[in-house]
C-alpha positions, 0 to 999 in steps of 0.5 A: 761513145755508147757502150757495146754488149757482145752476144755470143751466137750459135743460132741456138736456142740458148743463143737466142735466149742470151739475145733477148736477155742482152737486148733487155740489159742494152735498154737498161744501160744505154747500149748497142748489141754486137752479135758474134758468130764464129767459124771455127775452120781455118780460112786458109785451104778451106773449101765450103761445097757449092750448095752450102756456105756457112758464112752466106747462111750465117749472114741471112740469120744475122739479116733476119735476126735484125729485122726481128729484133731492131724494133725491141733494143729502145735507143741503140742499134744491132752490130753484127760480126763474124770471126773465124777461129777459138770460140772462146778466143775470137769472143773474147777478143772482139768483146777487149778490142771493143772494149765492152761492157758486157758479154752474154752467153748461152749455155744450152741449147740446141740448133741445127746450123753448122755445129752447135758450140755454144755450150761447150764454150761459155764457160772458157768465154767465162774464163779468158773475158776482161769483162764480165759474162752473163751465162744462162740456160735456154730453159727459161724466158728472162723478162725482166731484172729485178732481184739480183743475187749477190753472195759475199764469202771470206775472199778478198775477191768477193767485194770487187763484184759489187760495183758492177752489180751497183751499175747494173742495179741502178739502169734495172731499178733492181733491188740487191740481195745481199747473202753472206754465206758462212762456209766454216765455223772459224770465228776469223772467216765468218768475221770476213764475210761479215765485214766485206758485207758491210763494205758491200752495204756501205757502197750501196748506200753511197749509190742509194742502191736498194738492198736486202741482207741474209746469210746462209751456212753451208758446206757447197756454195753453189748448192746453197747460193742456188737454193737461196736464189729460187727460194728468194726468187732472183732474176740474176746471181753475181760471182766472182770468177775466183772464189773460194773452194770448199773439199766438197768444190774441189772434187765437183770442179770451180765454184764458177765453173758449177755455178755457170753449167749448173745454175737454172738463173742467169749468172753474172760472172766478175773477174778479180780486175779493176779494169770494170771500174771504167764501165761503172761511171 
């Protein structure tokens, strides 16, 4: 059965841009895209005036979506869905039941349909997927995939993104750039990170996975994986939804929280499961 890539839609431009970019990875991976949208009134009791439904004009956008698109996804076909509930739940939910390889969401954006949800949403999708979520800003147009960002710190967690990049890397003919990223003096840590990035580099081998290896020492882990990204010029940064904290983090919120609403690049957020295992082979 061919892989499935949930687009979560709010007819927005950040939805549109997270379309084009799902699209783009579909043909890299041999998938079919699934848009999403979802009414967040309740169906019981819920009356839509005469002149305005906006089930009926989500279907008509869905329609033309397709008919731009189809021509533009090589070898899998548009699915489209609509759900009524929690954003983040309903996402969630039809991303486990298909069970897909991917979610891709935008973060900001504007539209004029219904009420724009889509940026207060991503980063709970972010939270509650089983599979990992690509977020990215509407600010930008992603046309192609060919450097993919990987930070490597002092967490155990941080190892078990690499064989999702691995998969991603090799349908892009992307190159992986590896960073271990120092956030103490302690000799301990600072041997982790140097260990889990030889762990990474040694998978990369086994899957002859192009890659490069720099580090950085810093006291924000966003700020310092952002920085090195646009100073580098990658396409795509990979986390882990757990991650380490520094005091700096604790007060701005989650390092993955900052990353998704913060960063100018697509970010490809990992949770801390085996359950991705599957999806790689």
């Amino acid at each position: 059965m061919k892989k499935i890539i949930i687009v979560a839609m709010d007819f927005s431009e950040g939805a549109m841009s997270a379309l084009r970019f799902a699209i783009h990875t579909a043909n890299a991976i041999d998938a079919n895209v699934m848009i999403v949208w979802v009414d967040k009134k309740k169906l019981s009791g819920t009356v839509y005036s005469n002149a305005y439904d906006p089930r009926l004009e989500a279907k008509k956008r869905f329609e033309s979506i397709v008919e731009e698109f189809e021509s533009q996804l090589t070898g899998g076909k548009f699915l489209y869905k609509m759900r009524n509930g929690k954003v983040h739940r309903e996402i969630t939910n039809q991303a486990k039941y298909h069970d897909a390889a991917l979610i891709v969401a935008g973060t900001h954006g504007t539209s004029g349909f219904d009420e724009f949800w889509m940026g207060s949403n991503a980063y709970k999708i972010v939270a509650n997927a089983e599979c990992p979520v690509i977020t990215m800003r509407s600010d930008e147009v992603y046309t192609k995939i060919e450097n993919i960002l990987v930070p490597i710190d002092s967490t155990r967690e941080t190892r078990q993104k690499v064989p999702f990049v691995a998969y991603l890397a090799k349908g892009f003919g992307a190159t992986v750039q590896l960073l271990s990223v120092y956030t103490s003096k302690v000799k301990s840590l600072r041997n982790f990170v140097d260990e889990y990035t030889d762990q990474a580099t040694k998978f990369l081998d086994e899957y002859d996975i192009d890659y490069t290896i720099d580090s950085i020492d810093t006291d924000s882990v966003t700020k310092g994986t952002i920085e090195f990204a646009q100073e580098n010029e990658a396409d795509l940064i990979c986390i882990m939804t757990d991650q380490e904290s520094s005091p700096m983090n604790l007060i701005l919120g989650t390092y993955a929280q900052q990353m998704v609403n913060h960063s100018p690049i697509p970010i490809l957020s990992v949770r801390s499961k085996s359950i991705y295992d599957h999806q790689t082979k």
